[in-house]
N, C-alpha and C positions, 0 to 999 in steps of 0.2 A: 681727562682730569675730573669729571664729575663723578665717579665714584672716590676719586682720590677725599674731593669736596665732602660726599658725604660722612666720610670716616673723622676729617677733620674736626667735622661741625659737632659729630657726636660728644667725642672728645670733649672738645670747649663747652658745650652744657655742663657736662660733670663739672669740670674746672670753674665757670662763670658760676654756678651756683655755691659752690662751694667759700668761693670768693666774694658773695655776694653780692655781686655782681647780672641783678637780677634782667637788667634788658638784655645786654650782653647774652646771658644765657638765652632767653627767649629770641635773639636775632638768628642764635644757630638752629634752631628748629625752623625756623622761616627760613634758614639757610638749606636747611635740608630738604623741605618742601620746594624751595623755587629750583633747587640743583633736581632735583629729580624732574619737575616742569618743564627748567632748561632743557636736561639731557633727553630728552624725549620731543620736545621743539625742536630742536636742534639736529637731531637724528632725521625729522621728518624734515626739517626744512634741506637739509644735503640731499632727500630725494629730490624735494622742489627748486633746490638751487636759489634760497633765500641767502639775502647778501645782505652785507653792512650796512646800516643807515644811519643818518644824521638827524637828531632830533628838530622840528621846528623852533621858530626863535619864541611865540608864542607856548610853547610848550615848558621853557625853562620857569617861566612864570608859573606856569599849573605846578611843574615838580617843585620846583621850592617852594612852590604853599604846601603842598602836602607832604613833606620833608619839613616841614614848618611844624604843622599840625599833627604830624606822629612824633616830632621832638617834646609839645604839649602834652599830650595824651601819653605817653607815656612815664614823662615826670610825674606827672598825676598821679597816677599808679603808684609811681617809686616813692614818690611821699607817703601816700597812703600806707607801703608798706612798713615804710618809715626806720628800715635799716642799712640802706646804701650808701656805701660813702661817699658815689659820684653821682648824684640823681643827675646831674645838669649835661654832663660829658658823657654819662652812657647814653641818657639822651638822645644828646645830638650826634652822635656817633650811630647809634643804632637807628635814628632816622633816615640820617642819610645813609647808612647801607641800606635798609629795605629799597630805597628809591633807587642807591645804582642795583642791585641785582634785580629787582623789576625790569629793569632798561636792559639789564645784561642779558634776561634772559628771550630778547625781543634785538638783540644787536644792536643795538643804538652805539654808535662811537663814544658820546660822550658819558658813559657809563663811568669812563674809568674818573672822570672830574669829582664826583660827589666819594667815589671811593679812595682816590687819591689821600682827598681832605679829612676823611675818615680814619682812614690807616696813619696817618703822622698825629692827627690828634691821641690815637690809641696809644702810638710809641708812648707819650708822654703821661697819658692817663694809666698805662698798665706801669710805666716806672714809678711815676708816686704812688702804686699803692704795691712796693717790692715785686711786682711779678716780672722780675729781669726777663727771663726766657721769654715770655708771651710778648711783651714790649720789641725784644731783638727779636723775634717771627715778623711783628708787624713792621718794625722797621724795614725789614726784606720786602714784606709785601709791599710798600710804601715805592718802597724802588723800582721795585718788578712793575708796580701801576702805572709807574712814568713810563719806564718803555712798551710798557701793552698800550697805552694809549696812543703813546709816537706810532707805537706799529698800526693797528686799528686806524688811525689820520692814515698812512700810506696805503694800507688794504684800502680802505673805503675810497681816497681818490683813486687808486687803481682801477678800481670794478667801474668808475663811470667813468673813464676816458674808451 
């Protein structure tokens, strides 16, 4: 699925900028950069037989500050530019993706949480601003991240029993 990933993400630049939609557009180039890191971790780790992990509980603390502080830092910006019409929601939507595909691309189970909350914030923010189609993708994906993450919870206890 990671060159699927790449092709998507290209796509959504055009489309986010277009729409102005300026973090958005730039989380798909970070999308494209960490799916190519992924897929080549990833590839390397099924040599080494790298397995699912669970984030520490002290860890959630560090991601949500820094999911904190890239929801900051890039409102900043988006004022600055001072033409979007969601500085606040692309925001924190495009924070917390960077932080779960971080984690995705290092396996962490709880990956699919900050992406979960991401994806159903999107449905809503891509429908008020008309982008039906893009809103029902995310809707999909919203769903599809419940059950990767159920699945992901049974892989990962699997692998340690």
């Amino acid at each position: 699925m990671w060159p699927v990933g790449i092709i998507m993400s290209l796509f959504y630049v055009y489309v986010f900028v277009t729409a102005k939609f300026y973090a958005f557009a730039t989380i798909n180039v970070y999308y494209i950069i960490a799916q190519v890191h992924g897929w080549i971790s990833w590839k390397k780790a099924a040599q080494s037989n790298m397995e699912l992990k669970h984030i520490k509980k002290k860890q959630y603390f560090s991601l949500s500050g820094v999911a904190v502080l890239l929801m900051l830092l890039i409102a900043f910006v988006l004022i600055k530019l001072g033409d979007s019409p969601v500085v606040w929601a692309d925001s924190f939507i495009t924070g917390l993706s960077i932080v779960a595909i971080w984690m995705l691309t290092r396996k962490y189970v709880e990956q699919w949480i900050p992406l979960i909350i991401a994806n159903f914030t999107s449905v809503f923010v891509f429908a008020w601003q008309a982008l039906y189609p893009t809103s029902i993708m995310y809707l999909i994906y919203a769903v599809v991240s419940i059950f990767g993450y159920r699945n992901w919870k049974k892989m990962a206890k699997n692998t340690r029993q």
